[in-house]
N, C-alpha and C positions, 0 to 999 in steps of 0.2 A: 917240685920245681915249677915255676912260673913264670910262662913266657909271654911275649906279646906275639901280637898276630907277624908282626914287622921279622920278629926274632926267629917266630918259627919258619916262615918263609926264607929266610937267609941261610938257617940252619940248614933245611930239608932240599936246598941247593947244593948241601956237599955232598951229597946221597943220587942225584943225577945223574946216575951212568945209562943212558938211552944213546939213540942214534940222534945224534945232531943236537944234543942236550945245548939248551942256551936258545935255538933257532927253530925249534920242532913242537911248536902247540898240538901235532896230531897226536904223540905218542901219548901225554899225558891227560888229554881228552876221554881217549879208549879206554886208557887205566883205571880211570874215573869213573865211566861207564860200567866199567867189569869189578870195581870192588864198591861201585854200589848195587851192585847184584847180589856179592856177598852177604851186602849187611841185610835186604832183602829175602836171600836164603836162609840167612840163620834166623830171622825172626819165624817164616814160614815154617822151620824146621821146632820152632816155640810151639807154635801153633799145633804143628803135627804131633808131637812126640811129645810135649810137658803140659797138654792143655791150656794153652795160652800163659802158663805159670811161668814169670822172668827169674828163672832163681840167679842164682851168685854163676853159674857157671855160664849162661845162656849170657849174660850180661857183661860177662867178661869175655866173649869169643866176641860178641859184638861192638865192646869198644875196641880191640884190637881191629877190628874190621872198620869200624870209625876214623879211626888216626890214620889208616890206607887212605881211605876215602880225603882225611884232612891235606897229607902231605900230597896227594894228587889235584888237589883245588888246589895246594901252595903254588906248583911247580907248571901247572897251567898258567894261573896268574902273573905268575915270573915269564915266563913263555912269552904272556901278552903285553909285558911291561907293567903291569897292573900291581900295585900295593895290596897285601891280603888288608892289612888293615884298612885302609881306604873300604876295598871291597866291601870289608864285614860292615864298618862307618854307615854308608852310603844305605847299604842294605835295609839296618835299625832304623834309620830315619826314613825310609820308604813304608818301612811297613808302619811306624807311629802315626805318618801321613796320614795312610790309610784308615786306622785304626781311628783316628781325629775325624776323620772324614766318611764314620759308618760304614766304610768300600773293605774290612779286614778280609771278608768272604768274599763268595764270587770267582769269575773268571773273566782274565784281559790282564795284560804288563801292565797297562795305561791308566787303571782304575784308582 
């Protein structure tokens, strides 16, 4: 199945059962937070136990931990008012900017 960023954000608002869903950018901030720690552990956990080797299984805990991470960017952005498509939009063209402008490395928003 293929969706656009627009789709999956609309979808992943019928899955919104939090405190004050609709009006509560904290809650899906945290969630954010804590299931990219996930994807974080399970990589570390690559690292620990399969010597760095991404096999089929290691890869499949991590995009299930991905799509967390995805539907928590959606449901923030919803929060903010903010289009994920726009979002992701805005984002490619910042980083091409850069990318045009020798700044792809480094550190600073503003580069």
């Amino acid at each position: 199945m293929t969706l656009t960023f627009r789709e999956y954000q609309q979808r992943a608002g019928d899955t919104a059962h939090y405190p004050d869903a609709g009006h509560n950018p904290i809650y899906p901030t945290l969630g954010l937070a804590g299931e990219a720690g996930e994807v974080a552990e399970k990589v570390k956990k690559v690292l620990r136990d399969n010597g760095g080797n991404f096999d089929a299984a290691a890869v499949a805990a991590i995009q299930k931990e991905l799509g967390d991470v995805l539907w928590y960017v959606a449901r923030l952005a919803a929060e903010l008012g903010l289009d994920l498509e726009q979002v992701a939009a805005d984002n490619l063209a910042k980083l091409a900017s850069r990318k045009a402008r020798g700044a792809i490395s480094g550190s600073g928003d503003e580069r």
